[in-house]
Structure formats: C-alpha cells, structure tokens
FIGUVO-417844 format. One record per residue (C-alpha): x, y, z; residue in one letter. Coordinates in pm, whole numbers, plus 32768, in hexadecimal, padded with zeros to 4 digits. Each point is the difference from the previous one (the first is absolute). Example, Ala and Ser with C-alpha at 12.3 -4.5 7.8 and 13.67 -1.06 7.14 Angstrom:
<nodes>
84CE7E3E830CA/808981587FBES/
</nodes>
This chain:
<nodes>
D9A657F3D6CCX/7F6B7FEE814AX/80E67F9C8126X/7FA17E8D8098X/803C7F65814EX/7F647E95800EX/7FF97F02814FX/7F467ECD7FD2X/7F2E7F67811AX/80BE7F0580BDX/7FDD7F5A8155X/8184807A808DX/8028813E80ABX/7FDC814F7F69X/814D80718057X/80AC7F0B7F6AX/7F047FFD7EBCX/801D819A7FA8X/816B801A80A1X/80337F1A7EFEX/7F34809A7EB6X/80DE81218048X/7EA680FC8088X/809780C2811FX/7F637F4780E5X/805F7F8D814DX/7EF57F4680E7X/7FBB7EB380C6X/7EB37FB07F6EX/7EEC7FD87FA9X/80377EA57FD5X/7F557FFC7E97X/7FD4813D7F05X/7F4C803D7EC2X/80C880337EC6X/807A816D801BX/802F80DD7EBEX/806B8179800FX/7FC180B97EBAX/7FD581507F5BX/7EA8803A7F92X/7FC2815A7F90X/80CB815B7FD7X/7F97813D8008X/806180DF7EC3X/8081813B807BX/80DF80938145X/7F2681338048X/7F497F4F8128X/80587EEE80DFX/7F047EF37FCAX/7FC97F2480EEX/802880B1815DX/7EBC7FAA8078X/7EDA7ED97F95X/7EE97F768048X/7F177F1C7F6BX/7EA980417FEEX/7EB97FED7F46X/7FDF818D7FCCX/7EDD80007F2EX/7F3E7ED680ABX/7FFE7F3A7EB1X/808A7ED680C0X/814F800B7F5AX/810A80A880DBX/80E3812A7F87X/819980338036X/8022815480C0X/8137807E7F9DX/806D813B80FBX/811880BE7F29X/80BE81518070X/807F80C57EF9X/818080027FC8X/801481147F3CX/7F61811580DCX/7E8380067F7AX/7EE57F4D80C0X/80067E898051X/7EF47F217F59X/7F2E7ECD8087X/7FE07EF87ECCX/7ED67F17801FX/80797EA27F05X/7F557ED77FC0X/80ED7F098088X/7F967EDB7F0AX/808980C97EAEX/80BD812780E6X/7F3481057F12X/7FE4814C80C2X/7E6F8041801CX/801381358094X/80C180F780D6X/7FC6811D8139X/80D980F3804CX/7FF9814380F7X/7EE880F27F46X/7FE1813E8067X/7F3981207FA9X/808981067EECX/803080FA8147X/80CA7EF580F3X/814A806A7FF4X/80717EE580CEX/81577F4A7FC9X/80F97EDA8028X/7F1A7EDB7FA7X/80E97F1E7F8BX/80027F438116X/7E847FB17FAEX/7FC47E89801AX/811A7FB380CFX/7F0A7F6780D3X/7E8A7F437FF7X/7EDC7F9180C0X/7ED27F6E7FCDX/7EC57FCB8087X/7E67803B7FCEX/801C8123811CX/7EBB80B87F84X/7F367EAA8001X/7F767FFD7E9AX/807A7EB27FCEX/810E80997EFAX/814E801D8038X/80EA8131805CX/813B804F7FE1X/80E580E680CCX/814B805C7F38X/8109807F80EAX/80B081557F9AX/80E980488109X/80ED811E7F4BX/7F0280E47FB3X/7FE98158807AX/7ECE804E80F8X/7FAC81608009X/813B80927FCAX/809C7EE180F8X/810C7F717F20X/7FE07EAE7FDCX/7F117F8E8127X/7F597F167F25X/7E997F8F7FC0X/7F3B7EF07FA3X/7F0F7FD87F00X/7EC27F358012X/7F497F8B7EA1X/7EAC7F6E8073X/7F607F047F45X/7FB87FEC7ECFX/817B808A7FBBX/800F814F7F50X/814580B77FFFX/7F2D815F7FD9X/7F7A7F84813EX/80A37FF7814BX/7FE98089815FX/816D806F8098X/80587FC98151X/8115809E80E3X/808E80338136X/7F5680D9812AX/8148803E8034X/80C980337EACX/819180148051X/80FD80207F0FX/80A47EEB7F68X/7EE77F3080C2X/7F977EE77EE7X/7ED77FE58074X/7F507EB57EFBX/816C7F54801FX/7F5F7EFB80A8X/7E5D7F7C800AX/7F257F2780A7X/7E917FA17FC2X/7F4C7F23813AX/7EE0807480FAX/80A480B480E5X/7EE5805F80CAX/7F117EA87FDFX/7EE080C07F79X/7FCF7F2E7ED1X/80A4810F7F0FX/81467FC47F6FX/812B81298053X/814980807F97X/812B803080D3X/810F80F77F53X/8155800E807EX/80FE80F27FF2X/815C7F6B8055X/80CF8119800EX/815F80107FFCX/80C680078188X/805D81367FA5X/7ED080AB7FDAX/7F6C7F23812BX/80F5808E80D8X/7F9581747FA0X/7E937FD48038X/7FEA7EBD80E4X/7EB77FC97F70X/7FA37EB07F8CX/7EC87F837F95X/7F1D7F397F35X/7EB680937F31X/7ED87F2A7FE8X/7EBD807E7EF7X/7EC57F2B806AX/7F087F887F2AX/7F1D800B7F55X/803A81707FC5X/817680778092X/7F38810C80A8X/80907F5D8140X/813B80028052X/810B7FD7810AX/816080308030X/80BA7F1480D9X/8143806280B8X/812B7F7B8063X/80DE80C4808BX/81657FF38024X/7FC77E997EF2X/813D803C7F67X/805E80557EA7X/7F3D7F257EE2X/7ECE7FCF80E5X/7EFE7F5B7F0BX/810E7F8B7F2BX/7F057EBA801BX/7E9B7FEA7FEAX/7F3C7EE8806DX/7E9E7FBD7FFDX/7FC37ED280EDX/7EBA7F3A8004X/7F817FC68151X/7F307ECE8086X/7EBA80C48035X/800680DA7EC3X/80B4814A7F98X/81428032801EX/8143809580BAX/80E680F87F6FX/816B7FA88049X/812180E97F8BX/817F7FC37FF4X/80E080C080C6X/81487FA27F86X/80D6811480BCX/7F3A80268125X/80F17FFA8154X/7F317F808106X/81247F2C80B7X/81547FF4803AX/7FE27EAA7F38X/7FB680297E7AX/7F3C81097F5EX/7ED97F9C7F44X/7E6E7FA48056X/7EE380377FB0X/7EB3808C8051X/7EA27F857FF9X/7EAF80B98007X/7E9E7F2F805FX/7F53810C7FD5X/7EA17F908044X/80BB7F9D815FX/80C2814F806BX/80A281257F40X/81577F8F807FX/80E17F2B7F35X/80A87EDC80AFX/815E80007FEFX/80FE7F007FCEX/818F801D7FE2X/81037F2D7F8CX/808B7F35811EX/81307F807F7FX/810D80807EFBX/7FB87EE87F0DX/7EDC80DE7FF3X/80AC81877FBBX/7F2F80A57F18X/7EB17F35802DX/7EF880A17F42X/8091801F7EE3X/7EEC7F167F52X/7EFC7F46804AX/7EE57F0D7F5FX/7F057F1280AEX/7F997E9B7F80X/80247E8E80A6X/81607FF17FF0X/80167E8280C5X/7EC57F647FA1X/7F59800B812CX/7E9B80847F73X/803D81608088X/80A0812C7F6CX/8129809C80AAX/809581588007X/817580417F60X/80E680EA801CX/8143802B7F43X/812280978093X/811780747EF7X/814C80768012X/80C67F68811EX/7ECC7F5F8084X/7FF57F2D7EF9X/7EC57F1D8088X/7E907FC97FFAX/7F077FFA8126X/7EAD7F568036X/7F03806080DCX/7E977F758046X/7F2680D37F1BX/7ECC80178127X/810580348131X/813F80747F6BX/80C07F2F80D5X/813B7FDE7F6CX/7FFD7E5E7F97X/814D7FEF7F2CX/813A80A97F64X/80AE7F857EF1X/815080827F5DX/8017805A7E9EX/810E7ED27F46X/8147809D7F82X/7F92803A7EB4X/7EFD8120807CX/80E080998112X/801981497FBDX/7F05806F7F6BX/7F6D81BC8008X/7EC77FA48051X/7EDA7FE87F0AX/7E877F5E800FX/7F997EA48033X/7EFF7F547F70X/7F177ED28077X/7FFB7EFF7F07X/7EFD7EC97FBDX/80857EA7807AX/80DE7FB27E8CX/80E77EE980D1X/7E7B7F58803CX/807D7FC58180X/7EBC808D8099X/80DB81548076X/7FE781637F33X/816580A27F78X/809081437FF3X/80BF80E77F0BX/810880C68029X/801781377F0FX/811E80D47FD7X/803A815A8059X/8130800D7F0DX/80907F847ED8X/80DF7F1080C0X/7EE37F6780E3X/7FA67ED77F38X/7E8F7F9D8063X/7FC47EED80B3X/7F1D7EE08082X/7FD87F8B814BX/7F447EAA8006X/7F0D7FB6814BX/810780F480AAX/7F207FC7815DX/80A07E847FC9X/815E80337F54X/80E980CA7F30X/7FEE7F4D7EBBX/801E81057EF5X/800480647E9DX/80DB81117F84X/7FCC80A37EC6X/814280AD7F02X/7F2481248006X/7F51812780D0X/7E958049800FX/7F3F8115806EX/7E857F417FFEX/7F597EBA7FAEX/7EA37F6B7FEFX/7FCF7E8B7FE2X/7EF97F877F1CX/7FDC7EB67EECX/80A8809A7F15X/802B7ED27EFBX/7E977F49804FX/80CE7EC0808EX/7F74800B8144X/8102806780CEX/805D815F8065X/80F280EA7F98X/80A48135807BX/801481397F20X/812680D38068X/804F81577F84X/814B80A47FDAX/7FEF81687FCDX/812A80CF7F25X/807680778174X/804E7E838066X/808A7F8D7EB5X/81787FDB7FF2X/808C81567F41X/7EAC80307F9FX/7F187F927F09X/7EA77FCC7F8CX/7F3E7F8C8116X/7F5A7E817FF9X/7F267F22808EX/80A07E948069X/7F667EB9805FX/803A7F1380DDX/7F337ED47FB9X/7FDE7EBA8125X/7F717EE97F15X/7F9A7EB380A4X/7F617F877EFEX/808F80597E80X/7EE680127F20X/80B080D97EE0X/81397F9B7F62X/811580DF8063X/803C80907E84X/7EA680447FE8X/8017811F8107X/805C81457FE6X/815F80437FB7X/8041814D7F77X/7F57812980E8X/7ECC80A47F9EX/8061816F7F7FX/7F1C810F80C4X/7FE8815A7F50X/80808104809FX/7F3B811F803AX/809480F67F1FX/7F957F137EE2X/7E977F8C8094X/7FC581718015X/808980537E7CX/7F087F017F89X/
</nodes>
C-alpha cells in the first residue's frame, strides 16, 4: 500500500497543524494550508539504473501533451538511459541513450543522464534536449565528461556531442546545465559546468564555465574563473533579466575570497562585458554559499529574486535582487535542515496560494530528507518529507485543479537500496475525489531488462 500523510485545511497555524499530524514539519505559518497527502505512486522494476536522477517535463513531440524525462545512470557499469513516460498512465513511450558508431570505442557512460536541459536552441520551434554525461572518457581523457544534445524531433541515433576545449581528467564536465540567452541575441544557449573536485582544482587552478550558442553551437566561449575554488559550477542558474536574455550565474561553494566564510558566486552579463561580477559570502552564516541556487518571487513582491544556498556549516539561504544583485535578505535554514551536503534547489509554483513562489530542497544523500521551503523570501515555514529525492517536476497530476509535486528517489537515495520510485505530494484545497478512490498501490514500471525481452 502506498504510504499517506494527510493535513486538512484549517485556519490555526501550520506549525501547530503538521507538528501535530505527526509530518516532520516545523514552521510558523502560513496561516492556512491545503490538505497535504504524501504517497507512493509508481516503482521502477529493476536496480540496473537509477531512475529518477534527473526530470523534466515537457511536450517532446509538440503533440500538446507533455512527456516525464527520466535521466537514469547505469548501476551496473553499462551506459545510462534517458526514459521518456507518459505521466498520466507512467507507460514508457520511448527511450535515448548514448549511440555511437560501430568504430567509437568510447567508454564509462553510465553516468549518461545524470543531468538535463532543455530548450528550442536551434529555433525550429521543437524542442531539444541536452543529456549530461559527465564520466565519460574524451579522447583518451578518462572521465572528462561530455554532453549530449538530441535536437528536435528526439532520435536517440541522433545527437551532436559536446566537450570541453579543455578536457581534464576526472573533470565531469555535463554534471551540471543551464539553458537561457546568454548573449541577448534572441537564440537560446547552453552553459556546461564542470565542478571538479578541490583536489583537482588545486592541481590545475583552472575554473571555468562552457557556453554553446545557438542556433548552431558553432559558437562558443569558455568563461574563467580562476582561483573559484573547488566545486565551481556546482550551481547553475539561468536568470531572466528585465530587458530580455539572460545572466549566467555559477556557484562557488569553496571559493576563499575573505578571511570571513568561503563561498560566492559569479555572474556573467555577457551582452554587457566578458567579466563575471563577483560576489562572496559576507558572513559565516553564509560558509559555503554557492552551493545551490534557483530564482523565482520568493516574497511576493511581483519580481523574481536570486537564491543561493549555502550547505554544510552555513546552513542558510540568501536573496539578492535578480536586476542588481544587491544582496536584499538572508535567511537560516530551521533545525530540521541543518546540516545538510549540499544538493539542488528547485523553484516551486505558489502551492500555500500566498502570492510568493517556494523552493525544494533535494538531497545529496540518503539521509537528506527533501524538503519545502514555503515563501522562504517571507518566512521559514517548512515541510519535511521521511524521504530523499534526487528531482521533481510539479504538474496536475490527478485533474483536481491543484498542483502536485512529482518527486523521484533513485536506488542510490533509497534506504539499503531498492527499486527506485516516484512519490507524490499532493496540496488539495478543494477535494473533488474521494480519498479511496485514488491511487493507493504504486504503479509498477518495467524495468528495462524486461521492456527490452519483449
């Protein structure tokens, strides 16, 4: 049976309400919150890949129903897979994985689909995907990583591979994507980071960021940072700006630019100068700044604001003016979160209905349970899950209305392992299904040992 958490809707605080429903939860509000259910959905049938280490959501074949992109390294050594499921019967419809020509001796792509981007960066009006691949050997470079980019309409036979300028070893380049434009021309880019270990940092003191422009990757640039620190693009962010395009900003978790905290980050306008503009954690509430980061309008003011997560000993989360990036407020995590690796963060849609978007915290471990942060530009109010999570997209799931979050939990976050699964959490304001009509056992996914037998 499917495991159940239920809060109804009342009028008192939130803390009191989930504190007492027995959810994890610690916060001081909202004042009012939707009825709050956290169940298993579906389960994936086999351990060979972890499922679930990426999503998206998208409409991949422009038939105006959108598609559950699954990013899945291999566990057992072969070559990771990208699933494509139809989220309304979670039926696999198709699948890409890394394709290579009879003569490309090329290895270690297990870690294929570790990460994903999207985006129309040709301009056909269909969309592509760029599938992250960061173990893979490069020319004889042992695992400097690549990233592969399926252009509309998807084809696994058909891809373009991207890499480094500068391939290193043990680089992983595609651990971390971005899709925005970067240089305001009216084409869409992608930004590839390579967050390297400190210890191979240290060796080469060469950090940087690669960015492909559209419409054809012909173009590209690498960025630099030096002396960033280990980790530097540990976090990717694409931010909007008010005139069009885009900024680039990149974590640098580890970067030592005081005697204060370590952490920053830097940002690129690159339509305005080739220089990034640099800001560093300014307090040790902030140590490790970088770490993550999302944008969205976190206080409900109408405009969307920069964060940055700093893990570890920091512990806290940072706004800053999306247009100026003056630093507007810092909040620290609740108890319940302290602690935490480090792992992304994801903007959520306005589920408390308070005008003010949310954010997700995903784990980087098995004992990082995820997390939501309600309207954390206003408070600290907070949902904590009995579970990690590597992804999640948020979609009407159950045709009530009302959104829900789908949140994966790869074999590498389940406790002692096990088949990997996708879990709900549903925010109902208004109940328009009985609770017994709903799902309660999960939907079984095949594996893909048995989808390939048959």
């Amino acid at each position: 049976m499917a495991e159940r958490r239920s809060i109804g809707r009342s009028p008192v605080a939130l803390a009191a309400l989930l504190a007492s429903a027995g959810c994890g939860v610690k916060a001081k509000g909202p004042v009012e919150t939707p009825s709050i259910e956290v169940y298993e959905t579906a389960q994936f049938g086999d351990l060979r890949y972890d499922y679930g280490s990426a999503m998206l959501l998208v409409d991949a074949d422009q038939d105006g129903d959108r598609e559950l992109v699954v990013g899945s390294p291999a566990r057992d050594g072969g070559d990771g897979i990208v699933l494509l499921i139809d989220p309304a019967a979670f039926a696999i419809e198709r699948l890409l994985v890394p394709w290579r020509r009879i003569d490309d001796t090329s290895a270690n792509h297990h870690r294929f689909g570790s990460s994903l981007a999207h985006g129309d960066w040709n301009g056909d009006g269909r969309l592509d995907l760029a599938v992250g691949d960061p173990a893979a050997d490069v020319g004889g470079v042992a695992e400097a990583g690549e990233v592969w980019v399926f252009f509309g309409p998807l084809d696994a036979a058909v891809s373009t591979r991207l890499s480094s300028s500068l391939a290193d070893s043990g680089s992983r380049f595609g651990a971390t994507l971005a899709s925005g434009d970067f240089d305001h021309d009216g084409s869409f880019d992608l930004a590839v980071g390579a967050p390297r270990p400190a210890e191979l940092t240290a060796a080469t003191d060469a950090n940087s960021i690669e960015v492909f422009f559209g419409p054809d990757f012909t173009r590209r640039e690498r960025w630099d940072a030096q002396s960033a620190g280990g980790e530097f693009g540990a976090a990717l962010v694409a931010l909007p700006r008010t005139e069009g395009g885009a900024a680039l900003v990149a974590g640098a978790p580890e970067w030592n630019a005081n005697a204060i905290a370590r952490g920053g980050f830097y940002a690129w306008e690159r339509f305005v100068d080739v220089a990034a503009r640099t800001i560093a954690a300014d307090d040790r509430r902030e140590q490790g700044l970088g770490r993550a980061g999302a944008c969205g309008d976190f206080d409900g003011d109408g405009h969307d604001e920069l964060l940055v997560a700093a893990f570890g000993s920091g512990d806290s989360v940072t706004l800053y003016h999306a247009d100026t990036l003056a630093r507007q407020r810092r909040r620290s995590l609740p108890a319940p979160l302290v602690g935490r690796a480090g792992a992304p963060v994801v903007t959520l849609p306005d589920v408390s209905r308070d005008g003010a978007a949310e954010l997700m915290l995903l784990s980087a471990s098995v004992e990082e349970r995820v997390a939501l942060l309600f309207s954390p530009g206003r408070s600290t109010s907070h949902l904590l899950l009995d579970r990690a999570g590597a992804a999640v997209v948020v979609f009407d799931l159950d045709g009530d209305g009302d959104l829900e979050c789908l949140v994966s939990r790869p074999t590498a976050l389940q406790d002692g392992g096990g088949l990997a699964d996708l879990t709900v959490v549903d925010f109902t304001w208004t109940r328009v299904q009985a609770l017994g009509a709903r799902r309660r056992a999960p939907v079984r996914i095949p594996g893909m040992s048995e989808l390939l037998n048959h």
